[in-house]
C-alpha positions in Angstrom: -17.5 12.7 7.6 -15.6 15.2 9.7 -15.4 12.4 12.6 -15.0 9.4 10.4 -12.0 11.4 8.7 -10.1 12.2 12.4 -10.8 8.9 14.2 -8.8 7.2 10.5 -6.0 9.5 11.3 -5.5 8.5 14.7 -6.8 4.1 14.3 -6.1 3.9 10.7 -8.3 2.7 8.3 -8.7 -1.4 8.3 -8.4 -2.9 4.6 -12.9 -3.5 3.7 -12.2 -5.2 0.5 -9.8 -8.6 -0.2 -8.3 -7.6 -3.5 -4.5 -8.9 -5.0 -2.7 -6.4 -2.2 -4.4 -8.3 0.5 -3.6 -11.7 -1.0 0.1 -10.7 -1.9 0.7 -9.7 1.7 -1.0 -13.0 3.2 1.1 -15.0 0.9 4.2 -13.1 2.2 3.1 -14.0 6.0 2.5 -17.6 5.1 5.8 -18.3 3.7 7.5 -16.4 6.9 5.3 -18.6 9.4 5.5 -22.4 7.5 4.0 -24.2 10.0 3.0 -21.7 12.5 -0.2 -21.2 11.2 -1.4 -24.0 12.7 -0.7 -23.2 16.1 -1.8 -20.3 18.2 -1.7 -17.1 15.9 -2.2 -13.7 17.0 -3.5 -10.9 14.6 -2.6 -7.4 16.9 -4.5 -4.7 15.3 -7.2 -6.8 13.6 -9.8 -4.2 12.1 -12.5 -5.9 11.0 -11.1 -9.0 11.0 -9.5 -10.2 7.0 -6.7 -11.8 8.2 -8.6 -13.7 10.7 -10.7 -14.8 8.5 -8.1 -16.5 5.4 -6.1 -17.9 8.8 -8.4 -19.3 10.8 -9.1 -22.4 7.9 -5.6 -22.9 7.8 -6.1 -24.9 11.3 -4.8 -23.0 14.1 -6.1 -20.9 16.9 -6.7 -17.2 15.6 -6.7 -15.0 18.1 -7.6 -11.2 16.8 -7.1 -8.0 18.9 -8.4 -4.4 18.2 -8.7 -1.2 19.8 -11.4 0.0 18.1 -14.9 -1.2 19.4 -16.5 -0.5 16.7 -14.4 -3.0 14.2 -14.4 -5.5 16.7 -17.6 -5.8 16.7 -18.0 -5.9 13.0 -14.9 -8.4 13.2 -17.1 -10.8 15.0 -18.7 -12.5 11.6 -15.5 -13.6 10.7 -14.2 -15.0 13.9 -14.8 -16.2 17.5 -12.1 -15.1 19.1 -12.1 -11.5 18.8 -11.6 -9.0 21.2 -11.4 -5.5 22.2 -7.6 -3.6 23.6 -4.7 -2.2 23.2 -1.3 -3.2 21.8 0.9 -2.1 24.8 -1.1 -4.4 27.2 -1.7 -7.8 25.6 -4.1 -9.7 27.2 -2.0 -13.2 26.6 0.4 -14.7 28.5 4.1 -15.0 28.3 5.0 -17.8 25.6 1.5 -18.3 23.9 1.8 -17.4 20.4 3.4 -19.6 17.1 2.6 -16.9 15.2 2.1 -12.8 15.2 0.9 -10.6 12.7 1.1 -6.8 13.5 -0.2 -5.5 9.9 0.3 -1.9 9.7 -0.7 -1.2 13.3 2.8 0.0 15.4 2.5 3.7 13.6 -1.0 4.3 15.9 -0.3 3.1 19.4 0.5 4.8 22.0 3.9 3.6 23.0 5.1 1.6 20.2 8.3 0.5 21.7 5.9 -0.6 24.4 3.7 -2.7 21.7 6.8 -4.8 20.8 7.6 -5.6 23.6 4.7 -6.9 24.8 4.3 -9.3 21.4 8.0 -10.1 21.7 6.8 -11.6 25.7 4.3 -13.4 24.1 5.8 -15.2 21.5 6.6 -18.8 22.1 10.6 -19.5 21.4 10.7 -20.2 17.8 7.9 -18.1 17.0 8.1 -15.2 14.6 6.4 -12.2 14.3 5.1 -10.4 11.3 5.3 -7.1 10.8 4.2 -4.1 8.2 5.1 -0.7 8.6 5.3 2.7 7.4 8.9 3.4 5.8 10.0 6.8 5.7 11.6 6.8 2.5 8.3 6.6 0.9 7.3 10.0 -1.2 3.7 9.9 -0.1 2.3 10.3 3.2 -0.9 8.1 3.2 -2.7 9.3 6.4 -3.4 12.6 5.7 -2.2 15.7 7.7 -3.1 18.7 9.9 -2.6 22.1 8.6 -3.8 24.8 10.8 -5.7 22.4 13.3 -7.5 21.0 10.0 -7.3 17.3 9.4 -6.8 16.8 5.6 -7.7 13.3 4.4 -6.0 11.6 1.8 -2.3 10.7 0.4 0.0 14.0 0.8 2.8 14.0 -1.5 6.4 14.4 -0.2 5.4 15.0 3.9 8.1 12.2 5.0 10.8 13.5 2.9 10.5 17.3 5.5 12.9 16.9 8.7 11.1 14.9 11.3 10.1 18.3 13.9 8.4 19.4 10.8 7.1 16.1 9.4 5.4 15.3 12.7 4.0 18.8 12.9 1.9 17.7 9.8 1.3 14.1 11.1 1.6 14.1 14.7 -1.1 11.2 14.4 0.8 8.4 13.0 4.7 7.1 12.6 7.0 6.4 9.7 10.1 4.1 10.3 13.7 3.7 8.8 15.0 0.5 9.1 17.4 2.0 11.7 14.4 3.5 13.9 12.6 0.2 13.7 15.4 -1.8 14.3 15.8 0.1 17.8 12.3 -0.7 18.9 13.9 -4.1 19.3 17.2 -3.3 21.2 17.7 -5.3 24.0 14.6 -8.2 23.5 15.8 -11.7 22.2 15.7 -11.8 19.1 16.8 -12.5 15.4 16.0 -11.1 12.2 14.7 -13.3 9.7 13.7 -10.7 6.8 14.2 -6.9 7.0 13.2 -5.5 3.8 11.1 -3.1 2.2 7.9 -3.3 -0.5 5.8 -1.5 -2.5 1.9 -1.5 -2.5 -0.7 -3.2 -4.7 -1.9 0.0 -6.1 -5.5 -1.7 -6.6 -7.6 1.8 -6.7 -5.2 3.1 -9.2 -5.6 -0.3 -11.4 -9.6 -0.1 -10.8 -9.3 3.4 -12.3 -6.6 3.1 -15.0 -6.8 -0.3 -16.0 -3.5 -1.7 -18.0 -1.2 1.2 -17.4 -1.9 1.3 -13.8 -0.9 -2.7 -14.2 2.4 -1.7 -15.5 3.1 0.8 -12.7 2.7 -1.7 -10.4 4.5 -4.3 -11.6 7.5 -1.7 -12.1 7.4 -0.3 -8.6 7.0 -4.3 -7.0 10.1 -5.2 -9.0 11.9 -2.3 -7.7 12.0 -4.4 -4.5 14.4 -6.1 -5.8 17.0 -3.9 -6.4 18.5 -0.5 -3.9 15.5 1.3 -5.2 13.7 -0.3 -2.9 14.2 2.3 -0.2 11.4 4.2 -1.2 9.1 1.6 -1.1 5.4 1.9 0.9 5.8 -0.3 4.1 8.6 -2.2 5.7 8.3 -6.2 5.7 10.0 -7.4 8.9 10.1 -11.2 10.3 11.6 -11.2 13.7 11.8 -14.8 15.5 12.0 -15.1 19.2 15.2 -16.9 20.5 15.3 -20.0 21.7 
């Protein structure tokens, strides 16, 4: 458990169960991409292979990369065209992809101004990437920390709130964004800003758990998106197109 526990620190731990957060979030990429989906789409950071799975019917070409061997080979049911690297060396040419999706993945590279960069080169013009990402501003880390060379799984309340030498101290395994630090990842590259906002999760353990009231809560945190409030929201929403 001790093993399984450090290797989700550092590779994250891929979403095992399609429940309403997974289907919120594809219906959020599908209205960013329109008609993208049916070209060439890239899922960067595939786990076991979801995403692939509800986009490959949609009649493009999926394409689904992952570092992990292990979820790439269990990624293999659910799609042909699966294989195994890293995000800072994309093995794709320059102006092959419609479509990206990088679903909470950027926080566990290496180099993740690297990682952009490279799906920024591969994007055809026109094409739009989407991303998810950790957002600071969120009161709970959800990775777990280290505390004395321990690794503590589990949400830790408050961690990305502490001034960042001390924050990554406790998390040196995995990033949190502002808006400002992600927007910098793309200084420089050509491109535009479609959406740049900021959402709140499904919550689908607490609903399995607590039934109605845990229904409430959610819907009262996801209409927080709509207002300033949002700012302490779970993950960043970004849809960056490539310029002509």
């Amino acid at each position: 458990m001790a093993e399984h526990s450090e290797k989700a620190a550092h590779l994250g731990v891929p979403s095992l169960v399609w429940r309403a957060g997974q289907k919120r979030r594809l219906q959020m990429i599908l209205d960013a991409a329109g008609a993208r989906v049916r070209g060439t789409v890239f899922d960067n950071g595939c786990g076991v292979g979801q995403y692939v799975a509800h986009l490959t019917p949609l009649g493009g070409t999926v394409i689904g990369l992952e570092y992990d061997f292990e979820q790439v080979r269990e990624a293999k049911v659910r799609g042909d065209k699966l294989f195994q690297g890293a995000g800072e060396h994309l093995p794709l040419p320059d102006h092959s992809c419609d479509l990206i999706l990088s679903h909470e993945v950027i926080e566990h590279v290496q180099d993740d101004r690297d990682a952009i960069r490279e799906m920024v080169r591969t994007l055809k013009p026109g094409g739009r990437l989407v991303l998810f990402c950790p957002n600071r501003g969120y009161p709970v880390e959800t990775h777990g920390i280290y505390w004395r060379g321990k690794y503590y799984f589990g949400n830790k309340p408050f961690v990305n709130w502490l001034p960042m030498p001390l924050r990554n101290r406790l998390a040196p395994h995995v990033r949190v964004y502002t808006a400002r630090s992600l927007a910098k990842l793309f200084e420089g590259l050509p491109v535009r800003f479609v959406t740049r906002t900021i959402i709140f999760g499904a919550y689908d353990n607490l609903i399995a758990r607590f039934g109605p009231l845990a229904r409430v809560l959610r819907w009262t945190l996801q209409m927080m998106e709509k207002t300033p409030l949002k700012i302490f929201g779970l993950s960043h929403f970004w849809v960056v197109e490539k310029n002509p």
